[in-house]
C-alpha positions, -999 to +999 in steps of 0.1 A: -613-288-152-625-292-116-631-261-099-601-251-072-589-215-068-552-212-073-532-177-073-497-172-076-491-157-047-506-183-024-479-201-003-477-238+002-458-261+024-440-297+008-441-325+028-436-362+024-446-400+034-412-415+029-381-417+004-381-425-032-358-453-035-345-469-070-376-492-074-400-462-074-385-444-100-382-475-121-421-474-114-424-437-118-410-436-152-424-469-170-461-471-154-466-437-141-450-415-173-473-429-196-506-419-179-493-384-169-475-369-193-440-359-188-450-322-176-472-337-141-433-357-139-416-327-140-441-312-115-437-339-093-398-336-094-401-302-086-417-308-058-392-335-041-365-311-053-377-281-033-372-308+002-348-290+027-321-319+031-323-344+056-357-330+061-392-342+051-408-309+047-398-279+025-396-241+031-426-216+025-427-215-017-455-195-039-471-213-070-455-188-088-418-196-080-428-232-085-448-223-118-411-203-131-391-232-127-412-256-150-426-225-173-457-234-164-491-207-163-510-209-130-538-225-151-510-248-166-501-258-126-535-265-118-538-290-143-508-312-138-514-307-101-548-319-104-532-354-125-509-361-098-539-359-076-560-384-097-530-408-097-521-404-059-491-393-060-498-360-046-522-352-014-533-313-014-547-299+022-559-263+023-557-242+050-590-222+063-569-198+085-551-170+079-514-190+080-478-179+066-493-208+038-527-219+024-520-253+009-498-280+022-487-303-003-481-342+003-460-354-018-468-398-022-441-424-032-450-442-061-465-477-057-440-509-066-441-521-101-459-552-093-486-533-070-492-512-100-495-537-123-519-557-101-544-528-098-573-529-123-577-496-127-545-483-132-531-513-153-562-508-171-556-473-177-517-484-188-529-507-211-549-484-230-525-463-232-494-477-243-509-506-263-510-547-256-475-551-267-458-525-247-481-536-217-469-571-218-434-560-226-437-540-188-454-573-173-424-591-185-398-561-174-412-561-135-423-601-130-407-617-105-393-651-111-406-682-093-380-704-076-375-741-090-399-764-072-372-790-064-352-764-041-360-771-002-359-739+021-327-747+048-331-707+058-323-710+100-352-688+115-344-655+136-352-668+176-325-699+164-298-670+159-304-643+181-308-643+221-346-627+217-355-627+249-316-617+264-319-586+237-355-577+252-344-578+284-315-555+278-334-529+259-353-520+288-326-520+317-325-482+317-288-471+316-274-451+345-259-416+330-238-393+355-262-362+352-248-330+360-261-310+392-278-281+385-296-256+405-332-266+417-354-239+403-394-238+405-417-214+392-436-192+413-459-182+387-502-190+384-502-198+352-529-231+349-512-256+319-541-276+323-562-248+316-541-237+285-542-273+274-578-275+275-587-244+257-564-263+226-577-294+223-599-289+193-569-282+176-540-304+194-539-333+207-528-338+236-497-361+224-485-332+212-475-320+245-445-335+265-429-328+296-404-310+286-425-290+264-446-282+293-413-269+311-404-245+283-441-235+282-439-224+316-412-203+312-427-186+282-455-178+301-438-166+329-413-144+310-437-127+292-465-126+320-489-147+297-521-163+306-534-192+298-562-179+267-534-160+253-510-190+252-535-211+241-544-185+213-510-183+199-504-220+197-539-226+180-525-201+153-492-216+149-496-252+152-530-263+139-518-273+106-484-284+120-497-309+147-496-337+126-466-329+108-433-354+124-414-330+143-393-339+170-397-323+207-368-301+201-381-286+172-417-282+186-396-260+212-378-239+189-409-234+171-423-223+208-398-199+211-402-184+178-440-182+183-432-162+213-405-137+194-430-131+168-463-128+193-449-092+200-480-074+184-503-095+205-484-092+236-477-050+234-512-046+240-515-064+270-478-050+280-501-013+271-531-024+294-501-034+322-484+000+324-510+011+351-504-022+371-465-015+366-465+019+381-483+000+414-460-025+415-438-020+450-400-030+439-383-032+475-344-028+480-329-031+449-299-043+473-318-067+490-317-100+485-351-108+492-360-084+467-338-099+439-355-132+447-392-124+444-396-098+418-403-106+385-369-095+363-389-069+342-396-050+376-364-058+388-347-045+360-371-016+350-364+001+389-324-008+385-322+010+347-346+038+369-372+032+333-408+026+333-407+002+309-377-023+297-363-022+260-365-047+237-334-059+241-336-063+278-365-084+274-350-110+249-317-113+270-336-118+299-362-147+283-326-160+267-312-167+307-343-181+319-350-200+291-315-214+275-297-207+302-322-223+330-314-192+357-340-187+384-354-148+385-327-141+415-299-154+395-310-130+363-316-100+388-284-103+407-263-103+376-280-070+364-275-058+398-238-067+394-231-057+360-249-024+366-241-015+404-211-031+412-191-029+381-208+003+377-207-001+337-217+029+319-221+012+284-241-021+294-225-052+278-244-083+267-210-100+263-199-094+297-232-101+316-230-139+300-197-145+314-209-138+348-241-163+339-220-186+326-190-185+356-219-183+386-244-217+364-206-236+364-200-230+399-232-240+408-249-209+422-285-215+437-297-182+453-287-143+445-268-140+479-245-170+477-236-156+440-232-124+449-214-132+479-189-152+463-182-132+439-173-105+459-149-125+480-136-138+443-133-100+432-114-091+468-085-117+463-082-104+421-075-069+437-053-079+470-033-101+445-028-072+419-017-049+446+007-072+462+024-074+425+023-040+418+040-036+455+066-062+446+073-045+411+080-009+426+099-025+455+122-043+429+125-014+408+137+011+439+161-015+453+182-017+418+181+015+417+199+021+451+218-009+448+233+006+415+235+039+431+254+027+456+278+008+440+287+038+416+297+060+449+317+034+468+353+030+465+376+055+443+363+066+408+389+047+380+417+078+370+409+077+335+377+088+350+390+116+373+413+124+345+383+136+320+360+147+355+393+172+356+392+187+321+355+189+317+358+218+348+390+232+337+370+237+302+341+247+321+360+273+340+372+287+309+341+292+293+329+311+322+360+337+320+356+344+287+320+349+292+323+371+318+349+394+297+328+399+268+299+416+294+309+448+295+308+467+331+284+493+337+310+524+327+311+507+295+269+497+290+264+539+300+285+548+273+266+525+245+234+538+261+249+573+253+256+563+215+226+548+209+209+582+219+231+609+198+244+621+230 
């Protein structure tokens, strides 16, 4: 057995050079089974099984889990691994770094039955081991067969069909979209991507980077006050065995992102070594405009929570507006401003600062003063309307209630109502008489007083 170092623990990432179509298997199980062994097949299975759907990669998955699937020892693994190696239908890279993984399995599709068969070697190796009669049995099973001579080709070709050069033409008119506006926002931040870029090309080339991946990286930088070795550092780490992996620009950004979220280690001690320089940073009026406009959010924020430093939290929802949300630094600091000053929330809410992103990026906001500004005048008419309803409300409440008072003393009250207005004080009156006889006079309470004493 060749010498290779497997453990158990080791984590490996599956990846793959296309799809495994009908005609492969048909290959896989009546030229490849017989030189492999039906355990390296179930290996190989394994491996396409653990694919993430519509994916050509896998998740993060230890020898061991794979080794439990199969029942298979780690020495057991090693050995099928290494015949699926010797066959080429698997392609093991290892990983020299300290990664999430150390081996990145490649998984091959088989080659076509007549490919196969055409080989020396490994129709050689076939017929060996299935025997001459079950090798020419295959040969028969996978050959092709020839068309009749007599038949004349009448096939039309493809440029006597299709408008080639119409369809060419067309391809490359570029198609004009209705773009939506959105507010002009440029970064006032020395951060040098050429330098960055330079400091990675050992390890990335530089087709890795696109435009819009140099957008996001600017605003990584710029939120989390990176420089350009540090930047450089973390994407050496996370995409040096990745580069050549197909990912699409979207997912190289959301990897970029998540890079950043889990750089925090890395990045708290340069946020220890920039306490000092935080203390001497001058934060002007936090009611200024100007101010809102040129200070970094972190500042901003830190002198408007009256903190030396910003939490967590803070810091994530203020890389989420820059970033997803595409606000400028006065846009992010004016909401705070407004949320915590104006509204004058106690218990800060994440919910309601977004609503107030998301109303001002709708309306098209470009500078902290016009936002502010309009949302003042926005929050003036709310409260001049609600206090001309309330007025209307109380002023149709009273006027019923005059009107009705009104009407119930004009005119003469009905007699069957005078009638019972009559005996309710003649029964009135009478209770009153009889009260006052049963209170004795003051002759009559010194006498009792007498009793009560013995007197």
């Amino acid at each position: 057995m060749l010498e290779r170092e497997l453990s158990g623990t080791d984590l490996c990432l599956i990846i793959s050079n296309g799809v495994v179509d009908r005609e492969a298997y048909q290959s896989l199980y009546y030229l490849y089974q017989p030189i492999i062994g039906v355990k390296a097949l179930g290996l190989y299975q394994t491996f396409w099984s653990e694919m993430i759907p519509g994916k050509t990669k896998s998740q993060y998955v230890s020898h061991a889990e794979l080794g439990t699937l199969l029942g298979f020892s780690i020495d057991e693994f090693k050995e099928e691994l290494l015949k699926l190696e010797g066959i080429g239908l698997i392609r093991t890279f290892e990983s020299k770094q300290a990664q999430a993984y150390r081996y990145v399995y490649q998984i091959r599709v088989p080659l076509a039955p007549n490919t196969f068969l055409n080989d020396g070697v490994l129709s050689s190796l076939l017929f060996y081991r299935v025997g001459e009669i079950r090798f020419r049995a295959l040969q028969n099973r996978f050959r092709t067969e020839p068309l009749p001579s007599h038949l004349v080709d009448r096939t039309v070709r493809f440029d006597q069909v299709f408008d080639v050069k119409a369809g060419l033409a067309s391809a490359h008119q570029p198609k004009a979209y209705a773009k939506q506006e959105r507010a002009a926002y440029e970064f006032d931040y020395s951060f040098d991507l050429e330098e960055m870029k330079r400091q990675t090309d050992r390890f990335l080339p530089r087709n890795f980077y696109t435009k819009s991946l140099d957008h996001l990286l600017l605003k990584l930088a710029y939120v989390t006050q990176s420089n350009e070795a540090l930047m450089a550092e973390l994407l050496n780490a996370r995409f040096r065995h990745e580069a050549y992996l197909p990912m699409t620009d979207s997912e190289k950004q959301e990897r970029c992102k998540q890079m950043m979220l889990s750089a925090k280690q890395k990045l708290s001690r340069q946020k220890k070594a920039k306490v000092i320089e935080r203390d001497e940073v001058e934060v002007g009026d936090l009611l200024s405009h100007e101010t809102m406009e040129t200070t970094h959010p972190k500042y901003y924020v830190a002198k408007l929570r009256k903190v030396k430093v910003i939490s967590e939290r803070d810091e994530e929802l203020i890389q989420q507006l820059i970033i997803d949300y595409e606000l400028s630094s006065g846009i992010v600091n004016a909401a705070y401003y407004y949320c915590l000053e104006v509204k004058k929330s106690n218990r800060f809410s994440k919910n309601f600062l977004l609503s107030i992103v998301d109303d001002w990026k709708q309306r098209g906001y470009q500078t902290a003063a016009e936002a502010l500004a309009k949302t003042s005048e926005q929050d003036e008419l709310i409260a001049k309307k609600q206090d001309q309803k309330q007025e209307r409300a109380r002023q149709t409440v009273g006027g019923r209630g005059r009107k009705s008072y009104q009407n119930s003393s004009n005119g003469p009250a009905p007699k069957w109502l005078q009638e019972e207005k009559e005996k309710q004080l003649a029964y009135e009156a009478t209770k009153k008489a009889d009260f006052e006889a049963e209170v004795p006079d003051d002759e009559e309470m010194a006498r009792i007083l007498r009793e009560l004493k013995g007197n």
